[in-house]
MIPASE-818867 format. One record per atom (N, C-alpha, C): residue number from 1; residue in three letters; atom name; z, x, y negated. Coordinates in steps of 0.1 Angstrom, whole numbers, plus 2048, in hexadecimal, padded with zeros to 3 digits. Layout:
BEGIN
ATOM  pos  code  site    w    u    v
ATOM  NUM   ALA    CA    Z    X    Y
...
end
This chain:
BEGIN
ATOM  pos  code  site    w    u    v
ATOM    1   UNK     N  453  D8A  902
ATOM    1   UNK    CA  44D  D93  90C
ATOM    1   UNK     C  43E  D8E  90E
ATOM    2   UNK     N  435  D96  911
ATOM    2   UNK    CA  425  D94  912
ATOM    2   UNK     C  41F  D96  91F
ATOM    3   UNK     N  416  D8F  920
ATOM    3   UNK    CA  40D  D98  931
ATOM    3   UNK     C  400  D9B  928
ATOM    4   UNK     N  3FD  DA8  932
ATOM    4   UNK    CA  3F2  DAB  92F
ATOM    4   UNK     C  3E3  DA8  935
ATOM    5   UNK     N  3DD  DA2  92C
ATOM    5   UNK    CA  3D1  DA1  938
ATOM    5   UNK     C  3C1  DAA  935
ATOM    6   UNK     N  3BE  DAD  93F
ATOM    6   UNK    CA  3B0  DBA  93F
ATOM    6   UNK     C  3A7  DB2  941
ATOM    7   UNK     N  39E  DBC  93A
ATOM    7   UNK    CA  392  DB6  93D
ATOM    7   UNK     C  38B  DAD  945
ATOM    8   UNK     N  380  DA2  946
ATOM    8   UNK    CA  37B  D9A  94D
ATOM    8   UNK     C  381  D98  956
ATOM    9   UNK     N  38C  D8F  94D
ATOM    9   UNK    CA  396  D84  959
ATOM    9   UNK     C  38F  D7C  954
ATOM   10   UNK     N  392  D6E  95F
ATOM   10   UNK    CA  390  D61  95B
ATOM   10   UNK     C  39B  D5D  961
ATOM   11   UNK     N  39D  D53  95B
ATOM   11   UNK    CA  3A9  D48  958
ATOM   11   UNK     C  3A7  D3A  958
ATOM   12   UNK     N  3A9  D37  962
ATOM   12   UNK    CA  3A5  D27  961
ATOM   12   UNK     C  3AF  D1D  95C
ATOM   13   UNK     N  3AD  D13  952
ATOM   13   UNK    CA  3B4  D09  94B
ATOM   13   UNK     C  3C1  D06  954
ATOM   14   UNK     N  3CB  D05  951
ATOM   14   UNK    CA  3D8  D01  95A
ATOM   14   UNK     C  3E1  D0E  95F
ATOM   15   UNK     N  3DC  D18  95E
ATOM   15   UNK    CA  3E3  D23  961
ATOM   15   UNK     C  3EE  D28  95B
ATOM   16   UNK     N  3F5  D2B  963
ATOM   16   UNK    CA  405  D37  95B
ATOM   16   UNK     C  3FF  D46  95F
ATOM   17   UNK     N  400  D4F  952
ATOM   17   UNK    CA  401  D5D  957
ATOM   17   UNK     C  412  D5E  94F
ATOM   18   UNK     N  41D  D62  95B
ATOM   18   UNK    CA  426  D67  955
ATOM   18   UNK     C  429  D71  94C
ATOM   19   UNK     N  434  D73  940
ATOM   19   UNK    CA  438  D7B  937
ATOM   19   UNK     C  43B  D86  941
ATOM   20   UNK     N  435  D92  93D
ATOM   20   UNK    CA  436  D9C  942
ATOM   20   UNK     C  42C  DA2  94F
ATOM   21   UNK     N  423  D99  952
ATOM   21   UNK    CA  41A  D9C  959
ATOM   21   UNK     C  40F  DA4  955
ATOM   22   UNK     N  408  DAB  95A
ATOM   22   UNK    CA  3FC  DB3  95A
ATOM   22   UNK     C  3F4  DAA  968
ATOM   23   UNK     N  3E6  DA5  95E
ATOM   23   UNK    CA  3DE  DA2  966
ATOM   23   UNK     C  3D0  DAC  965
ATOM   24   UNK     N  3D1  DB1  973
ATOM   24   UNK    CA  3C4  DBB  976
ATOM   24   UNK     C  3B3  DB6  970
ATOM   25   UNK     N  3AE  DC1  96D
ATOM   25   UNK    CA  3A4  DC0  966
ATOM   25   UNK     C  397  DB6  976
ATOM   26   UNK     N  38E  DAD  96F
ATOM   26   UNK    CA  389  DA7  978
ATOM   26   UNK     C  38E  D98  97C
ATOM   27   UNK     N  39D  D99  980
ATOM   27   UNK    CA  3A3  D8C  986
ATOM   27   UNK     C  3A2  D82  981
ATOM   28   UNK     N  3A0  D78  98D
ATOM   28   UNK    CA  39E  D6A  987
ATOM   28   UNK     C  3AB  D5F  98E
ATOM   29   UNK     N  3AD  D5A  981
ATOM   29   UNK    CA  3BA  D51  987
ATOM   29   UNK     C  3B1  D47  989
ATOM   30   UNK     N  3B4  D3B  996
ATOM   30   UNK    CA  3B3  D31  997
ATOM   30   UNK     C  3B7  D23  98D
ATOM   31   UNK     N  3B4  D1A  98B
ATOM   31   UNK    CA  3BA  D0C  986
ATOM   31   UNK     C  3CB  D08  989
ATOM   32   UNK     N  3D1  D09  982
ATOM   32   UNK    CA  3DC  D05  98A
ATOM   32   UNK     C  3E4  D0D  990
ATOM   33   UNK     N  3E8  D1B  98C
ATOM   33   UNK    CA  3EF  D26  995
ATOM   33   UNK     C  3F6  D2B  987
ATOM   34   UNK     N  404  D36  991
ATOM   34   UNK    CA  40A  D3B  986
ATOM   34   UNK     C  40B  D48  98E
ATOM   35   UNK     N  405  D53  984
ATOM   35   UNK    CA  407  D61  985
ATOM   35   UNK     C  40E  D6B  980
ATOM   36   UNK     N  414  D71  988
ATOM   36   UNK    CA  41B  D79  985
ATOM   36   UNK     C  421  D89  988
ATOM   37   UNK     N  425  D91  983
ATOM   37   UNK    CA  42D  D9B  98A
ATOM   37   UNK     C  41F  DAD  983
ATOM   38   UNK     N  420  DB7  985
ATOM   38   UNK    CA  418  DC5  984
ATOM   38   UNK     C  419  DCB  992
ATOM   39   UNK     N  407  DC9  992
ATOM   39   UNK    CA  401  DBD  98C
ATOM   39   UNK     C  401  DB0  995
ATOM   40   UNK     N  3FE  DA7  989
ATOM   40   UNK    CA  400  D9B  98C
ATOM   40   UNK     C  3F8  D92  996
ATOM   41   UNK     N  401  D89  9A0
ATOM   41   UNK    CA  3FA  D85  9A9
ATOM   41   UNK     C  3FA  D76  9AA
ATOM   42   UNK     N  3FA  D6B  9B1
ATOM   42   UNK    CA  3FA  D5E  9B4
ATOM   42   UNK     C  40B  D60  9B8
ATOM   43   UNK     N  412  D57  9B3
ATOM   43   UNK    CA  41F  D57  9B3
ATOM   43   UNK     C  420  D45  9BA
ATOM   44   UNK     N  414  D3E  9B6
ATOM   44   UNK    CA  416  D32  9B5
ATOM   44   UNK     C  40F  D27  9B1
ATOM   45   UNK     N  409  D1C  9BA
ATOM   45   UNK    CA  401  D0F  9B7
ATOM   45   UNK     C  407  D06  9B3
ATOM   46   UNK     N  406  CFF  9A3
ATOM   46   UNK    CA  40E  CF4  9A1
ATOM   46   UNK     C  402  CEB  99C
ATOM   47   UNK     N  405  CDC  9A0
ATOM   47   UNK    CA  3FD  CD5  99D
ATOM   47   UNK     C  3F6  CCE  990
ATOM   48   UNK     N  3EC  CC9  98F
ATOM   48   UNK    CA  3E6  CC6  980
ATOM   48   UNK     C  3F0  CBE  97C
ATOM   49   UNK     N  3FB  CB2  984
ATOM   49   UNK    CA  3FF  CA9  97B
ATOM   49   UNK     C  40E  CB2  974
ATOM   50   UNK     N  410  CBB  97F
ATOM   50   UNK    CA  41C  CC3  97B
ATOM   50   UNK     C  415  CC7  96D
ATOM   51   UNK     N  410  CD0  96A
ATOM   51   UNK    CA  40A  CD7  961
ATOM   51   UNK     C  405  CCE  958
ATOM   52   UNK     N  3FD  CC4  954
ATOM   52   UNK    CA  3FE  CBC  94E
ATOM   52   UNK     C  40A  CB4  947
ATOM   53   UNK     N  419  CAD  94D
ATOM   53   UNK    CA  422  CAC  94A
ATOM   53   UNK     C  42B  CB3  946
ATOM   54   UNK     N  433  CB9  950
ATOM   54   UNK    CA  43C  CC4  94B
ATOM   54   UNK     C  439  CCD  946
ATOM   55   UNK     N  431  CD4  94A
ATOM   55   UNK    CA  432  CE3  944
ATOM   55   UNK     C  429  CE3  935
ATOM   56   UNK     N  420  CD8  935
ATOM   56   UNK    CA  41C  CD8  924
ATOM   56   UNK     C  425  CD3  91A
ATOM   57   UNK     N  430  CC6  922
ATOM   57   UNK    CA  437  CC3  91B
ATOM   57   UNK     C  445  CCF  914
ATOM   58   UNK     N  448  CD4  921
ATOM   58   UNK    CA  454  CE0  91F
ATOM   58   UNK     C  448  CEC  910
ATOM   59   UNK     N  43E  CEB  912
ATOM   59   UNK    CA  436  CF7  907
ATOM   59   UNK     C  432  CEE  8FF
ATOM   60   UNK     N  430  CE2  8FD
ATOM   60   UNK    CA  432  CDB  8F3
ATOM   60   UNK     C  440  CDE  8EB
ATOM   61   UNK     N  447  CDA  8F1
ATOM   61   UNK    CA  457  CDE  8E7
ATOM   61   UNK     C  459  CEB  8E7
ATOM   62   UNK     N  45A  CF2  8EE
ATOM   62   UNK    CA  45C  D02  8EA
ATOM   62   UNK     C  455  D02  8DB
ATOM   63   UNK     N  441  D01  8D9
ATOM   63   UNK    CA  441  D07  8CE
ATOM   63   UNK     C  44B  CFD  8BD
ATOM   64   UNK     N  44D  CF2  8C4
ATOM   64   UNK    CA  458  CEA  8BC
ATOM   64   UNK     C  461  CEC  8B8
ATOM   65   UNK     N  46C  CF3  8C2
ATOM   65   UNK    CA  477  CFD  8BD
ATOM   65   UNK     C  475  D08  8B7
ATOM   66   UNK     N  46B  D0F  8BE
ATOM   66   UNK    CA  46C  D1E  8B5
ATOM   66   UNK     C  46C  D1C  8A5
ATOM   67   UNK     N  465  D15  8A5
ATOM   67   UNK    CA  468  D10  891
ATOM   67   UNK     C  474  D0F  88E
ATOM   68   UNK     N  47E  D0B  893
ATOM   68   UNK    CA  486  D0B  890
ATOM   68   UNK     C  48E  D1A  88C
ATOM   69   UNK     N  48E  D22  893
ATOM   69   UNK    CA  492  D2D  893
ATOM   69   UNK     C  48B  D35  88A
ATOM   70   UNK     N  480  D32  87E
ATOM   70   UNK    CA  478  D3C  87C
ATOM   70   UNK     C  47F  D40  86F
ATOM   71   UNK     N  480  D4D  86F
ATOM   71   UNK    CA  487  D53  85F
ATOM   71   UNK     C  481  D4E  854
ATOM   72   UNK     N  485  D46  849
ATOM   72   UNK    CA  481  D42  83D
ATOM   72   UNK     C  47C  D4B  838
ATOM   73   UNK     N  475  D4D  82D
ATOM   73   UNK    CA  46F  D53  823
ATOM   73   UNK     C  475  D55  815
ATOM   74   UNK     N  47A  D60  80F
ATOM   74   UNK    CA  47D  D5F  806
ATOM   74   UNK     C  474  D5A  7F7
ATOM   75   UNK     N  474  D53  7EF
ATOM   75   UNK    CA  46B  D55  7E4
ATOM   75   UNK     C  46D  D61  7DA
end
């Protein structure tokens, strides 16, 4: 699932926009917040060390597993 984002948003480093969100044309997320919902709003402040630890480590492994699952190629 995707969110959509419009025109002249800014997005500051540390941010979640949730899967399935629409973020309005203009909006700016803060450092450190997770957005969400149509359209999408401030759902939530989590901290740099959160976001730095867990959540890069949990998206560190995600894109690690998905390899796993990816359909071979036939020659």
């Amino acid at each position: 699932m995707e969110s959509i984002v419009m025109d002249s948003c800014y997005i500051e480093s540390g941010s979640i926009i949730a899967a399935g969100a629409v973020l309005l044309e203009g909006s700016k997320v803060g450092k450190c917040k997770i957005w969400a919902g149509v359209p999408a709003k401030k759902v939530k402040d989590i901290s740099p060390e959160l976001f730095e630890g867990e959540v890069m480590r949990k998206a560190n492994h995600y894109v690690k597993y998905s390899g796993w699952f990816k359909e071979e190629t036939k020659d």
